[in-house]
C-alpha positions as CSV (number, residue, x, y, z in Angstrom):
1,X,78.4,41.2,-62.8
2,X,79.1,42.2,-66.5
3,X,75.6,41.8,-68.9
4,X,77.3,38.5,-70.5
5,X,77.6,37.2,-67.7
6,X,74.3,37.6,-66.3
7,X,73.2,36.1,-70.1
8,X,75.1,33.6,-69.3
9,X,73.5,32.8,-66.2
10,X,70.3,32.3,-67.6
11,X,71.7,29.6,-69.9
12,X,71.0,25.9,-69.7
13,X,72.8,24.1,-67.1
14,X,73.5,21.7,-69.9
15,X,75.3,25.0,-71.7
16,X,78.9,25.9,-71.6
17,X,78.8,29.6,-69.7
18,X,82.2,30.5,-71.6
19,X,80.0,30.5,-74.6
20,X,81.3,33.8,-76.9
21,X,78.9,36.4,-78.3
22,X,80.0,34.8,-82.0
23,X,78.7,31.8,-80.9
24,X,75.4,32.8,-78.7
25,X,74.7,34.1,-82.2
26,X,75.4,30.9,-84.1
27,X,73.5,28.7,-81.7
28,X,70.7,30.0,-80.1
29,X,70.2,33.0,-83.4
30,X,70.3,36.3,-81.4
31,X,73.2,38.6,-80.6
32,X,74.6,40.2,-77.2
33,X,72.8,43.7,-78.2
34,X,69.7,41.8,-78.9
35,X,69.5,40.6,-75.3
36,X,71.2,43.6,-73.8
37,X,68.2,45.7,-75.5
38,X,66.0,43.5,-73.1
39,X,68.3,42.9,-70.2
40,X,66.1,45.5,-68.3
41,X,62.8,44.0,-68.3
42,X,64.7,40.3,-67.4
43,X,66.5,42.1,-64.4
44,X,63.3,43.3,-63.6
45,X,61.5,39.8,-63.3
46,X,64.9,38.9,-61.6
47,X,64.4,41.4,-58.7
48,X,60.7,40.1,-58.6
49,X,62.0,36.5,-58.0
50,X,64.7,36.7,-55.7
51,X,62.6,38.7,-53.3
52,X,60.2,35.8,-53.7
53,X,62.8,33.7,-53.4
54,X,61.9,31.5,-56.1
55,X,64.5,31.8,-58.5
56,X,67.9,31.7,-58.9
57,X,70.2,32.5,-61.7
58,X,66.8,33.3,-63.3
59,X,65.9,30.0,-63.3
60,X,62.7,28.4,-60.5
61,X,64.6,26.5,-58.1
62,X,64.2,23.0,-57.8
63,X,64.3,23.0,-54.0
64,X,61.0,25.4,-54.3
65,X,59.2,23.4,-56.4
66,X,57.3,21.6,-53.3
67,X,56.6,24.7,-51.7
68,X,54.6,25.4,-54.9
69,X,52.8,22.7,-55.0
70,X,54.3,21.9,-58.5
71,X,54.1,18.6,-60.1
72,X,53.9,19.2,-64.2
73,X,54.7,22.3,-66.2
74,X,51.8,21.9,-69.0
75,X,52.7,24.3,-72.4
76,X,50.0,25.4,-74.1
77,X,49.2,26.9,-77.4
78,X,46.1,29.4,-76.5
79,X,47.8,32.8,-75.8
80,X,45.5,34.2,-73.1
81,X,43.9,32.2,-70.1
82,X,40.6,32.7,-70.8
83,X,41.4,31.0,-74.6
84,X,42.7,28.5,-73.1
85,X,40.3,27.6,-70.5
86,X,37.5,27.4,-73.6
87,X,39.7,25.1,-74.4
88,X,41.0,22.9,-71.4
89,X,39.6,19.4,-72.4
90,X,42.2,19.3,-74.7
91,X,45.0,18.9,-72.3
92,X,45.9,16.4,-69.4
93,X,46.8,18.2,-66.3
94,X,45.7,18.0,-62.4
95,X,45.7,19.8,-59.2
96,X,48.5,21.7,-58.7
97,X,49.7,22.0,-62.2
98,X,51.7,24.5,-64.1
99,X,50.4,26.0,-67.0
100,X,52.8,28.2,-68.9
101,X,50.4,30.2,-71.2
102,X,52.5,32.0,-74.3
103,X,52.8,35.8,-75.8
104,X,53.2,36.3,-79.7
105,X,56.6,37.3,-78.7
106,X,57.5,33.5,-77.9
107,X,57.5,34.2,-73.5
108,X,55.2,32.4,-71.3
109,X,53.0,33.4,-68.1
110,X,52.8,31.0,-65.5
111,X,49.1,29.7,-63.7
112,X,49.1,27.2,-61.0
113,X,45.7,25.2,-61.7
114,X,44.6,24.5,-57.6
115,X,41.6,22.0,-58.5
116,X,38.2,21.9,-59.2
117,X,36.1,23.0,-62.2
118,X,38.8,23.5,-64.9
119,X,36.6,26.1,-66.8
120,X,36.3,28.1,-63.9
121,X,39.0,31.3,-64.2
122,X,39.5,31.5,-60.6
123,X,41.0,28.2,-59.9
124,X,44.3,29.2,-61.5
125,X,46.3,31.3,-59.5
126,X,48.9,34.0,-61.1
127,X,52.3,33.1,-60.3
128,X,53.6,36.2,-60.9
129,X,56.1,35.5,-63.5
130,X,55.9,36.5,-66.9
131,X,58.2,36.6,-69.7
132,X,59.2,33.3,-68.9
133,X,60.9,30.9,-71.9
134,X,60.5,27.0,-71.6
135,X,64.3,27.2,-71.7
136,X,64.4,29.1,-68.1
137,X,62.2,25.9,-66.6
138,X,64.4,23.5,-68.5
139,X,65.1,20.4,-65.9
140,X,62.3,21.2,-64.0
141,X,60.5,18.0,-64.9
142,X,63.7,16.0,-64.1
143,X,63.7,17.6,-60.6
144,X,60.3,16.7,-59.9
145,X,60.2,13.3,-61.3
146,X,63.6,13.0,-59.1
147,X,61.0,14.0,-56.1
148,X,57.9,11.9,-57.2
149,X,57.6,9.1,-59.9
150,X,54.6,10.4,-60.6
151,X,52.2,7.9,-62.2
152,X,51.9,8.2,-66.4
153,X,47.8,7.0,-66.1
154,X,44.9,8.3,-64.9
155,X,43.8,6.9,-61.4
156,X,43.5,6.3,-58.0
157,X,47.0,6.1,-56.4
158,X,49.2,5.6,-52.8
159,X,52.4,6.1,-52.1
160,X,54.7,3.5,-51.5
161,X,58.3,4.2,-50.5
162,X,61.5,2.0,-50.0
163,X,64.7,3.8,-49.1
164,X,64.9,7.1,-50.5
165,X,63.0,6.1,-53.4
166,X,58.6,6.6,-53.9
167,X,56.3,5.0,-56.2
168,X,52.4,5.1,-57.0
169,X,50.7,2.1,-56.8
170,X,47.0,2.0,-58.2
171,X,43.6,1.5,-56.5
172,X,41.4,0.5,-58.9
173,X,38.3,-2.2,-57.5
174,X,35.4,-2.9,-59.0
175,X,32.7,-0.4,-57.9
176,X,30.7,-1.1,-55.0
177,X,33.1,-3.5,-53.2
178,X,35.2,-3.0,-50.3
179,X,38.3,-2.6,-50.2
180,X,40.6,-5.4,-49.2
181,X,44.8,-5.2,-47.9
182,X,46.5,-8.1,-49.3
183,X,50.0,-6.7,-47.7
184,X,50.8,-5.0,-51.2
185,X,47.9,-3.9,-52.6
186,X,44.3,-2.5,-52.2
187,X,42.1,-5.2,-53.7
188,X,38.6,-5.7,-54.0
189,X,37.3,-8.2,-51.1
190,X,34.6,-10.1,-51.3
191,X,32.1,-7.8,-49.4
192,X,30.0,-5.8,-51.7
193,X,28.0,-2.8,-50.9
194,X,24.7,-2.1,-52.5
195,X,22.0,0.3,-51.1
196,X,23.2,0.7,-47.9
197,X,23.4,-3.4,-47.3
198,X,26.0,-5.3,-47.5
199,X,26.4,-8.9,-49.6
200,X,29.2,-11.7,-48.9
201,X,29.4,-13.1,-52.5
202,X,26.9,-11.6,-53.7
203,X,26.0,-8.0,-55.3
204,X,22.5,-7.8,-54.9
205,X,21.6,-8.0,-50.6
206,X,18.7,-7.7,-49.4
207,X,19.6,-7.3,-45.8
208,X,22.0,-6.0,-43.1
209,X,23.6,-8.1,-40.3
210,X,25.3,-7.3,-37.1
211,X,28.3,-9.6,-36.3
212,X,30.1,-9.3,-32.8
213,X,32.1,-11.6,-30.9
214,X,30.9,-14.9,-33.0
215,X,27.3,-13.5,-32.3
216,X,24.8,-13.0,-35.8
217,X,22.4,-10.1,-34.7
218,X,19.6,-9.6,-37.2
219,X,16.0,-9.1,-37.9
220,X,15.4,-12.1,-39.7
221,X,17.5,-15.2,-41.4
222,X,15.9,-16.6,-44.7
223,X,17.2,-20.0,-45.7
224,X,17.9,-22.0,-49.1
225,X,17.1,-25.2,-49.3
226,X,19.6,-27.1,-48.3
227,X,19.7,-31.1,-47.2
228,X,22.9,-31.4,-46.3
229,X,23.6,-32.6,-42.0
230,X,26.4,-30.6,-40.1
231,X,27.0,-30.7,-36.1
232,X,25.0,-28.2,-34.9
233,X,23.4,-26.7,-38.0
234,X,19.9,-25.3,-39.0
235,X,18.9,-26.0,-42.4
236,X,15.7,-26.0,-44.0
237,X,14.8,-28.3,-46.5
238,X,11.4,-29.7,-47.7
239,X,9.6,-27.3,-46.6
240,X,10.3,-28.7,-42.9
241,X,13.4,-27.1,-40.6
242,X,15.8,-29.0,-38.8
243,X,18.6,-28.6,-36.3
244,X,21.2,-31.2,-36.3
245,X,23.2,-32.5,-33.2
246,X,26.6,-33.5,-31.8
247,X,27.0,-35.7,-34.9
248,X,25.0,-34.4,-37.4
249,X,21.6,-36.2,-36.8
250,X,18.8,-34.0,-38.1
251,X,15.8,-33.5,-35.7
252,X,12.8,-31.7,-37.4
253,X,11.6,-29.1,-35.0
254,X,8.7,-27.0,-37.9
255,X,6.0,-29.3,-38.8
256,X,4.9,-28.6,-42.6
257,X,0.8,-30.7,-41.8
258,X,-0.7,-33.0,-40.1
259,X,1.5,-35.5,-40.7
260,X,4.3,-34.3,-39.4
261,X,2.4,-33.1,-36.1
262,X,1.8,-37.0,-35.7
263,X,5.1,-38.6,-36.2
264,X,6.2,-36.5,-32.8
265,X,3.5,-37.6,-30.8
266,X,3.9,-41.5,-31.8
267,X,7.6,-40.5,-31.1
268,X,7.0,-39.9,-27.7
269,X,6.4,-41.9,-24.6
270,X,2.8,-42.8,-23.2
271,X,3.9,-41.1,-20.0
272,X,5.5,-38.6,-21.8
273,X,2.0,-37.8,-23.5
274,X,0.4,-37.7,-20.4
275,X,2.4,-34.9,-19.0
276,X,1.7,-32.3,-22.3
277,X,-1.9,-33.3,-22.5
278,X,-2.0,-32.5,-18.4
279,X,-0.2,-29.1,-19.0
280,X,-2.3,-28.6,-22.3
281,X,-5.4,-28.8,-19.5
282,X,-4.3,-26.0,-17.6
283,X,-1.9,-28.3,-14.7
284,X,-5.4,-30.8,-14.2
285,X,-5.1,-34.6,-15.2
286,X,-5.6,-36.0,-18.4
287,X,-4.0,-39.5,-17.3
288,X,-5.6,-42.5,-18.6
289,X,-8.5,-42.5,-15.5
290,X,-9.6,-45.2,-13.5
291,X,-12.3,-45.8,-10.9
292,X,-12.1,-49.1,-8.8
293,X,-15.0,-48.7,-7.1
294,X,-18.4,-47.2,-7.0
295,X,-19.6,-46.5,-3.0
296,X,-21.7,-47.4,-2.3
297,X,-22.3,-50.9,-5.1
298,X,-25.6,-50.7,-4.4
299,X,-27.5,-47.8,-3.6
300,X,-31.0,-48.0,-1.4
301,X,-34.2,-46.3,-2.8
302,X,-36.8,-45.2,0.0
303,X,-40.2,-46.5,-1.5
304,X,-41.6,-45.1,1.7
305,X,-40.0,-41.2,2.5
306,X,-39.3,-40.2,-1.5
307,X,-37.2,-37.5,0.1
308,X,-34.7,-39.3,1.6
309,X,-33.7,-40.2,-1.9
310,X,-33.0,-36.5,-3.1
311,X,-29.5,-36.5,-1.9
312,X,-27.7,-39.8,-1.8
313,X,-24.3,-39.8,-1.6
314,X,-22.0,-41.6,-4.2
315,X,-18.7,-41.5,-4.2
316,X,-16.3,-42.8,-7.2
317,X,-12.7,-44.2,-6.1
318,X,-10.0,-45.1,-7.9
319,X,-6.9,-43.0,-9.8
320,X,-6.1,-39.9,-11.5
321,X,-9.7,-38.3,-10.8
322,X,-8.2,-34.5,-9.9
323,X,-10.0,-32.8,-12.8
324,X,-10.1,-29.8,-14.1
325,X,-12.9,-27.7,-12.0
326,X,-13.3,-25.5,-15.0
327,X,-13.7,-28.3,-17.5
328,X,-15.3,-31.3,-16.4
329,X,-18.5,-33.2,-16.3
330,X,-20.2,-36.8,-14.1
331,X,-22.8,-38.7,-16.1
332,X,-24.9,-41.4,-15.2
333,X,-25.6,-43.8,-17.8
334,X,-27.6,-46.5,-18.8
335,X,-25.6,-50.1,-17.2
336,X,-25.8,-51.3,-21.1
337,X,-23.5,-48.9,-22.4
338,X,-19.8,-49.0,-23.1
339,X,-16.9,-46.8,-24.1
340,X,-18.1,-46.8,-28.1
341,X,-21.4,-46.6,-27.2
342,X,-22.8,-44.0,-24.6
343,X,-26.3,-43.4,-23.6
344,X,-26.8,-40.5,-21.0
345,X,-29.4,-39.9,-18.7
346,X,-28.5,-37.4,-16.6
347,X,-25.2,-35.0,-16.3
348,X,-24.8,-34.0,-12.7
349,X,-25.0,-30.5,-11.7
350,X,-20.9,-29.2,-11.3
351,X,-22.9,-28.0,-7.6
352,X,-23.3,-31.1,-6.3
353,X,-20.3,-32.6,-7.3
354,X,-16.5,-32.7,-4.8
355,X,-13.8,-33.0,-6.7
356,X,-11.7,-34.6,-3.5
357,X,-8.4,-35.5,-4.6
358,X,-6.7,-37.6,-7.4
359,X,-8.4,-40.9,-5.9
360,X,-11.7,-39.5,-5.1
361,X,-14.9,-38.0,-6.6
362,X,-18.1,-37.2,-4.2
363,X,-21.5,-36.4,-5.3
364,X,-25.4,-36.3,-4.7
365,X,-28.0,-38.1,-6.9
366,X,-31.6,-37.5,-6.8
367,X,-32.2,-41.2,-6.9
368,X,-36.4,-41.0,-7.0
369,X,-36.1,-41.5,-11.3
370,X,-33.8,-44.8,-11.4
371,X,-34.3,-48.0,-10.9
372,X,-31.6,-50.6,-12.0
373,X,-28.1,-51.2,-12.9
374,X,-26.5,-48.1,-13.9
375,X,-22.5,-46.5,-14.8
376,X,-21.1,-43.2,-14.4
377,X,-19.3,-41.5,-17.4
378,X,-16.5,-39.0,-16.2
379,X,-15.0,-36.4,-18.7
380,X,-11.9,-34.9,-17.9
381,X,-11.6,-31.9,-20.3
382,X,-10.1,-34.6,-22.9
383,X,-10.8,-38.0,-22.4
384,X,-13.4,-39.8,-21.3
385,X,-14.0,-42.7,-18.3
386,X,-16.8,-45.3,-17.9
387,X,-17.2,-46.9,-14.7
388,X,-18.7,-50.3,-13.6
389,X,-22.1,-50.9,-13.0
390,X,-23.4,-49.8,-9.5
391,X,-27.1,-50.6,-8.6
392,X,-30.3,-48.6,-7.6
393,X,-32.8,-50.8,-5.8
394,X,-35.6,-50.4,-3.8
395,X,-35.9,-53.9,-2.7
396,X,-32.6,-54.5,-0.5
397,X,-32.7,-56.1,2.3
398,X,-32.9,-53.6,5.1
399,X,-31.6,-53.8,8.8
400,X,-34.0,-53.1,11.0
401,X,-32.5,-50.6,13.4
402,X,-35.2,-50.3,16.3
403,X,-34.9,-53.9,16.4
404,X,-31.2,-54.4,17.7
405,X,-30.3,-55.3,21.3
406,X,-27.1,-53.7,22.3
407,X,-25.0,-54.8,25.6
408,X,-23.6,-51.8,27.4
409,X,-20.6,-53.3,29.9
410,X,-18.7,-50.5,32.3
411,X,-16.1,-50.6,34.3
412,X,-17.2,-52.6,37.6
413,X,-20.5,-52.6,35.8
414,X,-21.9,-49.2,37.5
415,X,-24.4,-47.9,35.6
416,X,-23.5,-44.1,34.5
417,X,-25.6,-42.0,32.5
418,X,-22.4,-40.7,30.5
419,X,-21.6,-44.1,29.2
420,X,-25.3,-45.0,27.9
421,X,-27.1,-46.3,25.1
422,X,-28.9,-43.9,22.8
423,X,-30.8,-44.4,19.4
424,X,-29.2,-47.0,17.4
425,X,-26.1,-46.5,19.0
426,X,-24.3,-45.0,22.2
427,X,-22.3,-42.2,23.9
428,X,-19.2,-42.6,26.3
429,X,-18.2,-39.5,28.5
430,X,-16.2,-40.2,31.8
431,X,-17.6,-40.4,35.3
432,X,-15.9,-40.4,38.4
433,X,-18.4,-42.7,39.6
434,X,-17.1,-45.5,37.2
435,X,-13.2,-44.7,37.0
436,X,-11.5,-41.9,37.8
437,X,-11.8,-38.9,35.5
438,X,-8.4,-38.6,34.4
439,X,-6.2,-40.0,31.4
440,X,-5.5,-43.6,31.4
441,X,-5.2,-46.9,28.7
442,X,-8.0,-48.9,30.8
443,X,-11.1,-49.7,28.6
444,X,-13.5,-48.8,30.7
445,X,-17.1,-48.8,28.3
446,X,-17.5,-51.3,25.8
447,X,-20.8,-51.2,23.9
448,X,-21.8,-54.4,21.4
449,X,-24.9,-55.4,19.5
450,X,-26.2,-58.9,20.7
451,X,-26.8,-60.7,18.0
452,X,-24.9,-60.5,14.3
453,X,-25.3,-57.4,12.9
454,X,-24.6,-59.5,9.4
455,X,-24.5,-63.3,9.2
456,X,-21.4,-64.8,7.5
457,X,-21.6,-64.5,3.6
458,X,-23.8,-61.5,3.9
459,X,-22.5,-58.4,1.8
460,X,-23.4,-55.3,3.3
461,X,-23.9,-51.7,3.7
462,X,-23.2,-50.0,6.9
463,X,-23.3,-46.2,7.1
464,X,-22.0,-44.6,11.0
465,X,-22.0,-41.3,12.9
466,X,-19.0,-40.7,14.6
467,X,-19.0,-37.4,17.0
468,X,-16.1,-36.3,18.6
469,X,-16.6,-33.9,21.8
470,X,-14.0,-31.4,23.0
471,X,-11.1,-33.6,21.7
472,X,-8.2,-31.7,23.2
473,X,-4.8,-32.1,25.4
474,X,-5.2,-35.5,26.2
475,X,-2.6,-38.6,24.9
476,X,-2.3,-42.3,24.8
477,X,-6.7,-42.7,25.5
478,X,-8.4,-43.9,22.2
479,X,-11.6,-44.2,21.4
480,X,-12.9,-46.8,18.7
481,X,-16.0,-47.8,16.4
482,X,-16.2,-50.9,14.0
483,X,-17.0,-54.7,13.6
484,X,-16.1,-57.8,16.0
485,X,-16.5,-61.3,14.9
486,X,-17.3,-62.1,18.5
487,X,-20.0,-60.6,20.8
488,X,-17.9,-60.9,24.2
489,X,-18.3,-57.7,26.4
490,X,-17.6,-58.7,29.4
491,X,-13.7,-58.5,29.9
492,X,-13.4,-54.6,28.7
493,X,-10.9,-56.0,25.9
494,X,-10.8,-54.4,22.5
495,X,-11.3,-57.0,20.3
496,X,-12.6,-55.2,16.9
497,X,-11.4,-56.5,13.6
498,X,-11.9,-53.4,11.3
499,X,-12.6,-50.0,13.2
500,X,-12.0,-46.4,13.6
501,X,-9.8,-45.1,15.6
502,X,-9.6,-41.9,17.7
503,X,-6.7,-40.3,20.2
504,X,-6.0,-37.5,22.1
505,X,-2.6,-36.3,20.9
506,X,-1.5,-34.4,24.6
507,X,-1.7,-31.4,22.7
508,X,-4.5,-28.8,21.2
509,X,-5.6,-31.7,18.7
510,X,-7.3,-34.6,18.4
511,X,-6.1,-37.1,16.0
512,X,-8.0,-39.8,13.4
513,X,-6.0,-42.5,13.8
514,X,-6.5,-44.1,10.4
515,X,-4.9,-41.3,8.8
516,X,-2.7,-39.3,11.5
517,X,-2.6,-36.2,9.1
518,X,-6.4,-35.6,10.0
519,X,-5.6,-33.4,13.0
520,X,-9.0,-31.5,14.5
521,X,-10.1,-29.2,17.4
522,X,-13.1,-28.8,19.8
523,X,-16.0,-30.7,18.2
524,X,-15.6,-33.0,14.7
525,X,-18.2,-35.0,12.8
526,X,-17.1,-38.3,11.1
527,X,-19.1,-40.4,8.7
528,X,-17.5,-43.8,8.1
529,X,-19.1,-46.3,5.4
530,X,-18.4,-50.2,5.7
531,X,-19.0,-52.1,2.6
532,X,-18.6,-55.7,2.5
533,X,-18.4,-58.1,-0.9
534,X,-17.1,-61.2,-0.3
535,X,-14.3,-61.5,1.9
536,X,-12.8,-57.7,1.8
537,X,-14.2,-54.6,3.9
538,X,-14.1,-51.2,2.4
539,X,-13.8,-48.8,5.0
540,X,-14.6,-45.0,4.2
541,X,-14.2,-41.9,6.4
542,X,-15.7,-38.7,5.3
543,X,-15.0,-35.6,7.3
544,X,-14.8,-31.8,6.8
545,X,-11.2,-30.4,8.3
546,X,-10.1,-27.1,8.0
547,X,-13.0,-26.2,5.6
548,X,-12.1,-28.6,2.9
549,X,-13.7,-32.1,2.4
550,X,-11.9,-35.3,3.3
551,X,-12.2,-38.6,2.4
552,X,-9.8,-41.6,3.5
553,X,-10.4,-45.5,2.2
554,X,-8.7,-48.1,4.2
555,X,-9.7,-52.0,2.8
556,X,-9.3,-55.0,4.6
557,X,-9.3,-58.7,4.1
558,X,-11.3,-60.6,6.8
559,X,-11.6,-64.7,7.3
560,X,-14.2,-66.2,5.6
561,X,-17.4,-67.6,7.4
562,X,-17.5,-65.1,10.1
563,X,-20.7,-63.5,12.2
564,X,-20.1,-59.4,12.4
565,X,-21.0,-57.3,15.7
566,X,-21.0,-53.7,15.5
567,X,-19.3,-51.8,19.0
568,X,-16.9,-49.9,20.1
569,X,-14.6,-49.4,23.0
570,X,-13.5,-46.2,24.8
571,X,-10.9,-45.6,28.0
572,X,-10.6,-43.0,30.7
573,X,-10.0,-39.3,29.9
574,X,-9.4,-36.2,31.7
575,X,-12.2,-34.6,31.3
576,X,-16.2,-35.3,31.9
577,X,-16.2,-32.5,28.3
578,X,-14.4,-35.5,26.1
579,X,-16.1,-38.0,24.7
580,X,-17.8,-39.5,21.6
581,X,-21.4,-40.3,20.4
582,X,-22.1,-43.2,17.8
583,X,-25.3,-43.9,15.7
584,X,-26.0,-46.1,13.1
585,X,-27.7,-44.6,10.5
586,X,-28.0,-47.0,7.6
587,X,-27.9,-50.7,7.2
588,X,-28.7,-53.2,4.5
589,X,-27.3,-56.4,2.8
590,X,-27.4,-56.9,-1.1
């Protein structure tokens, strides 16, 4: 290749390479020997290049210009580096850049700026070539816009490509806010960050939440005030919370005072309030309680043995009397007060007092002190009970025990010492010599008082022993105590009007036949009360069963007009071990 040719070469493309000496003198002001004087030093660079293989016809090749990480050829005026880092700031150029730095003898050096502090010398990287003239790059900016339309602002960018052809699109939110994809663009969304926290609609949160699966995870949730009713909404609004239902009907469920406290309760049911103040009293009741009788009505006073009076027995009957053992207290009171007007005398020792069941209340008064009508106050851990008058006298009218005749009738009337009288009362165990000693229906002792034990009219007070011997594996014999309105003895018939009832059960227990449930083994002790006001009999059993204290009422209506024998009635058994024993042990009309 001749030297005009390789001049040539170098030309423009836009330059007509059959371009004559005359006229490379006339256009671009230079002759053939003034480029032939420096034809050496271009072949030179020439050599350098192709070897790199970054030029061609001693121009860069377009094709290259990725590989290098080009994207803007940047002239500058400064003609050294280091002048024209001092003076950077005024020029725009970027990452990857060209900087084409010039001699005084009109050629350029080439730098490739590779980011970061612009004043720093070692972020621009030698290219190698030197005595480079704009004219030699010339298109080099077409080719790279014909790569990348590069954007003509300073930004935040991505690519976008349709076809063959690429564009920047700008990302340019408002700080602080995240990112949203609208399907064209990166916009800003309506979540803003701040701190660490993120707001919905608002730039300054206070808090972060956790959101999964329609779930709302945080440490707390701080409400406005807001009235408005939605299914199923919590709102908070005058200073009160509510939660709203199926249709939007608010319930209040935080009480700002008092007021508020009270509307729920007058909201609610009486039974309804009986149920939280029980659970409010540890499980115990706090029902509305009621006591429908005081046993006994009237209660004797011994003028004559003071001692019998230390311990009498009264027991209070009537509903919802299972208090708390904890919390609870029995009064007596004078008989003058009433439910706004109290007087107490004497608060009974929590010792002495049974709390039985929820229809009964046992305890023992020292009785010396009182004489007259009296109530009992009961307190239940929250309310309060007063009771009816009940009496203390020492001026009843007595029965005179020693004085009753008894008739004592036996099969085939043979006398047996098993089936005998005894103090104030009488015992029936089986003897051979009366019927035989084994288990049978027949009546075969029936013990009666003689005369009335109460005339008609009389209202009473009747207090029994009942002992049960070696009650065991025995069925269908009974044994009975209690009242007959007749004083027949001799046809073995059991004709008592109100009793108590005892069986064998063919197994190990014996059984109280007023209340089957009251099962028992070997030996048991019954005390039974009969109490008589007009024309109804209250009778009460007390017994001790399987270490826990028993009592079971049963009331009965009896004709009017009617004389009342005490007796009792007992058939054969299986054993000459069974049998019963029964004593009166306190009588007196009031």
């Amino acid at each position: 290749m001749s030297n005009l040719d390789i001049i040539k070469s170098l030309l423009p493309d836009n330059i007509n390479r059959e371009i004559s000496e005359e006229d490379l003198r006339d256009s671009f002001g230079f002759t053939y020997q003034d480029i032939n004087q420096r034809l050496t030093e271009v072949q030179a660079n020439l050599l350098y290049l192709t070897l790199a293989d970054f030029i061609i016809n001693g121009k860069i090749r377009a094709d290259k210009i990725e590989a290098l990480g080009l994207t803007e050829l940047i002239p500058v005026n400064e003609n050294s580096l280091n002048s024209f880092i001092q003076n950077n700031s005024a020029y725009q150029y970027q990452k990857n850049d060209i900087i084409a730095v010039p001699d005084l003898n009109g050629f350029n050096t080439l730098y490739i700026f590779k980011g970061g502090d612009k004043s720093v010398s070692a972020n621009y990287l030698a290219t190698g070539l030197t005595n480079i003239t704009i004219a030699m790059v010339q298109g080099l900016q077409s080719a790279l816009d014909s790569k990348l339309d590069k954007p003509s602002e300073s930004g935040s960018f991505f690519v976008t490509r349709t076809g063959n052809a690429s564009a920047y699109r700008l990302i340019n939110p408002a700080s602080n806010y995240l990112l949203f994809w609208n399907t064209s663009d990166f916009i800003s969304s309506e979540i803003y960050r701040n701190a660490g926290k993120y707001g919905i609609g608002t730039t300054v949160p206070s808090e972060m939440l956790h959101l999964n699966n329609g779930r709302l995870r945080t440490k707390a949730v701080v409400f406005e005030d807001n009235p408005e009713s939605l299914p199923y909404q919590i709102t908070h609004t005058n200073r009160r919370f509510f939660g709203a239902d199926l249709t939007g009907t608010p319930r209040m469920f935080m009480y700002r005072d008092f007021a508020d406290y009270k509307a729920l309760w007058e909201g609610l049911t009486d039974t309804q309030k009986s149920e939280i103040k029980t659970i409010a009293n540890g499980g115990w009741t706090t029902n509305t309680m009621s006591v429908t009788a005081v046993i006994p009505p009237v209660v004797e006073k011994d003028t004559v043995n003071l001692s019998n009076n230390d311990n009498v027995n009264i027991t209070l009957e009537g509903a919802n009397l299972n208090l708390n053992p904890a919390n609870f207290t029995v009064s007596i009171c004078t008989g003058a007060s009433t439910a706004g007007n109290v007087t107490i005398l004497e608060t009974i020792n929590n010792n002495k007092v049974t709390l039985l069941n929820a229809n009964y209340i046992n305890f023992f008064l020292n009785v010396n002190n009182y004489q007259g009508d009296y109530k009992i106050l009961l307190f239940n851990g929250v309310a309060t009970y007063l009771t009816d008058i009940f009496t203390i006298s020492s001026s009843v009218n007595r029965v005179d025990l020693t004085a009753i005749s008894w008739s004592n009738k036996t099969l085939n009337n043979v006398a047996s010492p098993n089936m005998a009288l005894i103090s104030n009362g009488f015992k029936s165990f089986p003897d051979s010599n009366v019927a035989p000693v084994a288990l049978s229906s027949q009546i075969i002792h029936k013990v009666k008082t003689v005369l009335p034990l109460f005339n008609a009219g009389d209202n009473f007070y009747l207090e029994i022993i009942v002992s049960i011997t070696n009650y065991l594996g025995a069925n269908s014999s009974f044994e009975a105590v209690g009242l007959s309105s007749t004083n027949v003895v001799n046809d073995l018939s059991n004709d008592l009007i109100v009793s108590s009832l005892y069986q064998f059960d063919g197994g190990s227990n014996g059984k109280f036949i007023d209340n089957p449930t009251f099962n028992y083994t070997g030996t048991q002790v019954f005390r039974i009360i009969f109490i008589k006001k007009g024309n109804v009999i209250i009778k009460r059993t007390y017994a001790r069963l399987n270490n826990a204290d028993i009592v079971y009422q049963v009331q009965s209506n009896i004709s009017p007009g009617l004389d009342l024998y005490f007796g009792g009635v007992v058939t054969s058994n299986d054993s000459t071990n069974k049998g019963l024993s029964s004593q009166i042990i306190k009588a007196y009309k009031f």
